[in-house]
Backbone as numpy.savetxt, mean C-alpha at the origin, in Angstrom:
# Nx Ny Nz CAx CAy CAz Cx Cy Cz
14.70 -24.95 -20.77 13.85 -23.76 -20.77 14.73 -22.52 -20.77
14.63 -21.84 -22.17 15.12 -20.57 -21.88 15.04 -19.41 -20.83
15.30 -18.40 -19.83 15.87 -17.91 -18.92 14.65 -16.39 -19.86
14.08 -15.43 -19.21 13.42 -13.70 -19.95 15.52 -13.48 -20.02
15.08 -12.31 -21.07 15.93 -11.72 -21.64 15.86 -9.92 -20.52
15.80 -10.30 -19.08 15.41 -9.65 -18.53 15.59 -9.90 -16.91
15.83 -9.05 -15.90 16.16 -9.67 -14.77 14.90 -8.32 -14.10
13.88 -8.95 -13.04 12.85 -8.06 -12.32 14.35 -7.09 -11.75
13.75 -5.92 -11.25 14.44 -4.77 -10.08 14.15 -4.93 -8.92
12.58 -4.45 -8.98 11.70 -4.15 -8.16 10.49 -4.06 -8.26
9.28 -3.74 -7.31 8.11 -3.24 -8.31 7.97 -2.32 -8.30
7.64 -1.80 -9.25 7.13 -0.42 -9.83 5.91 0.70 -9.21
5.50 -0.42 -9.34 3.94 0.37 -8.65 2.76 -0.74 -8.11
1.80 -0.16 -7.61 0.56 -0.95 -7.56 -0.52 0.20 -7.68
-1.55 -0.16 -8.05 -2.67 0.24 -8.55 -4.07 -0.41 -7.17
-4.77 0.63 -6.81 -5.95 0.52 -6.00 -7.00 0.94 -6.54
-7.87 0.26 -6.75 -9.33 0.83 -7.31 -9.80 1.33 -6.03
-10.72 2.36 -5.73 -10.98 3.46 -4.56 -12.02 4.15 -4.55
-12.64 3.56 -3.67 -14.02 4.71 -3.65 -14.08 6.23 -3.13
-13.30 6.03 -2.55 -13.23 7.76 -1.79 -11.40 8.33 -1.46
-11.45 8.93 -2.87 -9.71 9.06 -3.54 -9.32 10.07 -2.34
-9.83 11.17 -2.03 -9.49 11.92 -0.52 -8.91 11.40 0.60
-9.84 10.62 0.85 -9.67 10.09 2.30 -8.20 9.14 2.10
-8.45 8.26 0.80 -7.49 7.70 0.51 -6.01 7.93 0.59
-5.78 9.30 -0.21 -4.76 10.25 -0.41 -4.44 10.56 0.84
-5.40 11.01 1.64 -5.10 11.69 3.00 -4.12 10.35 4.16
-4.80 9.21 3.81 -4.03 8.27 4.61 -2.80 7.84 4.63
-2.58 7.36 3.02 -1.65 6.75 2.13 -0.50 7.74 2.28
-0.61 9.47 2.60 0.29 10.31 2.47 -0.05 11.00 4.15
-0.30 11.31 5.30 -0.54 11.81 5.85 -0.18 10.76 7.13
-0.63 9.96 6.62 -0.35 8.71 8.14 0.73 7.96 7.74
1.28 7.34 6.41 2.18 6.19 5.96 3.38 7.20 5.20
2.89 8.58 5.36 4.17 9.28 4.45 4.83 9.29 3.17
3.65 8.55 2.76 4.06 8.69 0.94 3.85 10.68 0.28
4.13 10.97 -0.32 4.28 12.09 -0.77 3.34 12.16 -3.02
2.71 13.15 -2.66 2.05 13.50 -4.24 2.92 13.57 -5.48
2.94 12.37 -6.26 3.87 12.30 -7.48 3.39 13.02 -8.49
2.30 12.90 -8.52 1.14 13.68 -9.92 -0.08 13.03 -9.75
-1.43 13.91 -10.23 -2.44 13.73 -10.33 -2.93 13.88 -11.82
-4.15 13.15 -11.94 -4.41 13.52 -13.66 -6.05 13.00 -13.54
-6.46 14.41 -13.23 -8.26 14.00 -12.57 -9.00 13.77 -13.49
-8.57 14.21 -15.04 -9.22 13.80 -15.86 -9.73 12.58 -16.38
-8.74 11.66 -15.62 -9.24 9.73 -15.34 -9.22 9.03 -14.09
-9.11 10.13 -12.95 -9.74 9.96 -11.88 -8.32 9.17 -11.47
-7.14 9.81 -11.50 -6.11 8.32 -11.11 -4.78 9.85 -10.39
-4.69 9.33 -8.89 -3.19 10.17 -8.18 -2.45 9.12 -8.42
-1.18 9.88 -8.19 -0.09 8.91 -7.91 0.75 9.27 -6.68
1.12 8.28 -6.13 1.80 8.43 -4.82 3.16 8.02 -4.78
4.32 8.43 -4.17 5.47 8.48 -4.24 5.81 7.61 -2.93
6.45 6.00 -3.13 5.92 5.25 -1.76 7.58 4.91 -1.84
9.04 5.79 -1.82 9.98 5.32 -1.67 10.51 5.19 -3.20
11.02 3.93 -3.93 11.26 4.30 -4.84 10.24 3.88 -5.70
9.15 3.15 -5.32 7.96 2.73 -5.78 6.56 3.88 -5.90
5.65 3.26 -7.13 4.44 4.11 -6.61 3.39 3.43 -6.08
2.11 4.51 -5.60 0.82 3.49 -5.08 -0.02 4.28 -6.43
-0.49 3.78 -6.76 -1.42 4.67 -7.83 -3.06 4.17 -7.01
-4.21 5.47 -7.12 -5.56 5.47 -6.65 -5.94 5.85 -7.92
-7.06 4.91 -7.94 -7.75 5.35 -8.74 -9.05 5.04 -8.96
-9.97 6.43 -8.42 -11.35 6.36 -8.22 -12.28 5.46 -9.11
-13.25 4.98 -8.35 -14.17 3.86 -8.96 -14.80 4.16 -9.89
-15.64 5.35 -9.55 -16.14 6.35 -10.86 -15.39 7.02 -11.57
-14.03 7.09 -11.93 -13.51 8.18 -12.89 -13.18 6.80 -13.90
-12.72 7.79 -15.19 -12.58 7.26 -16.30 -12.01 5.81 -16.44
-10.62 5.22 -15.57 -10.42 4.41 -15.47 -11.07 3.21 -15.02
-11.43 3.60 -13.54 -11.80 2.85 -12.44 -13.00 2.36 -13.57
-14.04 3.17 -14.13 -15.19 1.86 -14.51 -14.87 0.95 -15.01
-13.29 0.77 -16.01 -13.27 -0.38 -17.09 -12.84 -1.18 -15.95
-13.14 -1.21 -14.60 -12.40 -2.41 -13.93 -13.41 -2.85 -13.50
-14.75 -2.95 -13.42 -16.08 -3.16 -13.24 -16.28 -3.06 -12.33
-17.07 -3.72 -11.41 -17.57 -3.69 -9.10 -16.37 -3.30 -8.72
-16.41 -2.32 -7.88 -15.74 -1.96 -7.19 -15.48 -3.35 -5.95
-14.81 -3.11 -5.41 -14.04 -4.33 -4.05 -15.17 -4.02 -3.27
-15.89 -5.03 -2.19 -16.50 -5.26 -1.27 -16.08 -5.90 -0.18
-17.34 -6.09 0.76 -16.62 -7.23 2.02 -16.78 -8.48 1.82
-16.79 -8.96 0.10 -16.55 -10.39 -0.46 -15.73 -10.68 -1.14
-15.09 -9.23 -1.69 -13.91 -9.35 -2.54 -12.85 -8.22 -2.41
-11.70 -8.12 -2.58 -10.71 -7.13 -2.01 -10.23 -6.91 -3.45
-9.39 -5.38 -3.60 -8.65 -5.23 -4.26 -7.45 -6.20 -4.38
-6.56 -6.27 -3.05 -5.76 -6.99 -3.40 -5.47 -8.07 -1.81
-4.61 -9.05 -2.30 -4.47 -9.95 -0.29 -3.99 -8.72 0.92
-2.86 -8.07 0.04 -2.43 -6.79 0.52 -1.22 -6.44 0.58
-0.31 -5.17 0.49 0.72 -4.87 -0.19 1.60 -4.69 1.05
2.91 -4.79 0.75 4.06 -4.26 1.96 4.86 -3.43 1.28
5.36 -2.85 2.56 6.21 -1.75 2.75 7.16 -1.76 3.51
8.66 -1.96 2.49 9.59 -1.82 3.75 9.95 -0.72 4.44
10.29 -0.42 5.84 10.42 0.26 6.16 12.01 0.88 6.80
12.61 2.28 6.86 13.43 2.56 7.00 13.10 2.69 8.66
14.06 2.46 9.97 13.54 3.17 10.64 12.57 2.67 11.67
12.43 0.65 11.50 11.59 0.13 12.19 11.46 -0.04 13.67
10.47 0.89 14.76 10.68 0.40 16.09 9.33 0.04 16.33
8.76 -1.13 16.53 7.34 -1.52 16.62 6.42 -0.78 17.46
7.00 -0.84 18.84 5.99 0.23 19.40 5.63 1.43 19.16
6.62 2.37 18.67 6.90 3.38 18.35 5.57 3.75 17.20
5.76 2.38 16.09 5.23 2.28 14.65 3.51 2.35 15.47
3.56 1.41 16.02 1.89 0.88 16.58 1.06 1.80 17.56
1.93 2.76 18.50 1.77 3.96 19.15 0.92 4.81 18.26
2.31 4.96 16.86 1.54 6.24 16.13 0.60 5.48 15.44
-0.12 4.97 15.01 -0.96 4.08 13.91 -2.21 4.17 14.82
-2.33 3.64 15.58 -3.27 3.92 16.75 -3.84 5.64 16.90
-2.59 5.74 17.34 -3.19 7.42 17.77 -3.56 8.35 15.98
-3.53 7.55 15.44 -4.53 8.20 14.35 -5.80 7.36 13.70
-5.77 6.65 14.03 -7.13 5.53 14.39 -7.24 4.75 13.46
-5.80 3.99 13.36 -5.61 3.10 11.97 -6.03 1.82 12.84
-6.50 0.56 11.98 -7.11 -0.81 12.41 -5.96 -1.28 12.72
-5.35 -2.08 13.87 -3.62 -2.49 13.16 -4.16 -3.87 13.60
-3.38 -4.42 12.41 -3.68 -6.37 12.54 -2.60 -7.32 13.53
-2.28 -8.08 12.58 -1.27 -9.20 13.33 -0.08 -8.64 13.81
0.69 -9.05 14.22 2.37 -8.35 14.36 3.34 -9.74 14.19
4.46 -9.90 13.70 4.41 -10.75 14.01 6.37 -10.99 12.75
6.35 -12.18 12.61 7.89 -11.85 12.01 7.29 -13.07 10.87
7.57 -12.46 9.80 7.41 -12.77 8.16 8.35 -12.67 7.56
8.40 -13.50 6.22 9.44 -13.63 5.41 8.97 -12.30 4.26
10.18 -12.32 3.63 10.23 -10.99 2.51 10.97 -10.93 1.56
11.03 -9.95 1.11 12.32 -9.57 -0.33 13.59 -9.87 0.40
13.71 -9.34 1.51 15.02 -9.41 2.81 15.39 -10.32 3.43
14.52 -11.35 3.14 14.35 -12.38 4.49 13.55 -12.07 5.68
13.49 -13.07 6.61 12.67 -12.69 7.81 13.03 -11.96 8.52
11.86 -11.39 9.58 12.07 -10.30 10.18 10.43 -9.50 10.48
10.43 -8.88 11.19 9.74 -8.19 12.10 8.24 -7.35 10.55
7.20 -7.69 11.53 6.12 -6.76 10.33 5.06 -6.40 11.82
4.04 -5.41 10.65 2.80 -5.08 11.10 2.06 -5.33 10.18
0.74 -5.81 10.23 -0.53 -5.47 9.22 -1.15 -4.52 9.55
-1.67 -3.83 9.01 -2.41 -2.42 9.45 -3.71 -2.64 8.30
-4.65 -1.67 8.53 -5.93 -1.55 6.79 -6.15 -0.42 7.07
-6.10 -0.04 5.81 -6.48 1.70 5.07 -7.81 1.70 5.38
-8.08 3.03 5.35 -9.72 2.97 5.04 -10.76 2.18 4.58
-10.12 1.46 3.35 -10.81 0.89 2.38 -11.03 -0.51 3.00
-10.45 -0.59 3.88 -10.01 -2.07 4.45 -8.92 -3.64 3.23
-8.23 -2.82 2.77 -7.41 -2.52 2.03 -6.06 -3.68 3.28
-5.33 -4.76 3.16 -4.61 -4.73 4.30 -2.82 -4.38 3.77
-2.28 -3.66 5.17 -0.78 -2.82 4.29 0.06 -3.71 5.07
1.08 -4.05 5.16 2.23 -5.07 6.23 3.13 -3.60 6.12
3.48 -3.54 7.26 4.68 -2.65 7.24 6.03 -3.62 7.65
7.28 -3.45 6.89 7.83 -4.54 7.08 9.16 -4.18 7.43
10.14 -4.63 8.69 11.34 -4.18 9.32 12.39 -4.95 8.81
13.71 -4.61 9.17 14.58 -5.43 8.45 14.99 -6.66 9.06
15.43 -7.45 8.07 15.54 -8.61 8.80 16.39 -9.56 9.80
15.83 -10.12 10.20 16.79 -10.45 11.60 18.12 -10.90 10.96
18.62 -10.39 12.30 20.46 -11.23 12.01 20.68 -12.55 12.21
């Protein structure tokens, strides 16, 4: 079997279909510290600056979001749910602030990764959406 003419980096981006792109934006950048890459409202789609990666939103009703048909429910999710490594990991510290802005926070617990194992959080966005925040990995 021939070998892609190609070696992955990283990923690039991920894409969220979103019912309420505000609130969204407000979380994704306000609580998790991603920063505004560009917006282009004319198809209903921000982009978020998540490190060297993006998060792209993109509203249910704008131009895009319909060709993706039903929006996500509490039978079906956008996605299982995305991670984030993090620079900077002190758990309590992380779970302190997550809390005191009234984020859901899930499991805690030590998971494997791009890095190897090592220390995470699950947390969910608004959307109920679930995020792993992910520390580096043990020695």
């Amino acid at each position: 079997m021939n070998k892609p003419p190609f070696r992955i980096e990283q990923l690039d981006h991920i894409v969220l279909r979103v019912y309420d792109l505000p609130t969204m934006q407000a979380f994704y950048c306000d609580v998790l510290g991603c920063t505004l890459e560009r917006r282009q409202d004319e198809i209903g789609l921000v982009q978020l600056r998540a490190g060297q990666s993006l998060i792209d939103l993109v509203s249910i009703d704008g131009k895009l979001g319909r060709h993706g048909g039903a929006g996500p429910g509490t039978e079906g999710h956008n996605v299982d749910h995305l991670c984030l490594s993090l620079d900077g990991y002190d758990e309590g510290t992380i779970v302190t602030y997550l809390k005191a802005h009234g984020v859901h926070v899930g499991d805690i617990g030590s998971r494997y990764g791009a890095k190897g194992e090592g220390p995470s959080i699950y947390l969910f966005d608004p959307q109920g959406n679930m995020v792993e925040l992910k520390g580096p990995p043990a020695p």
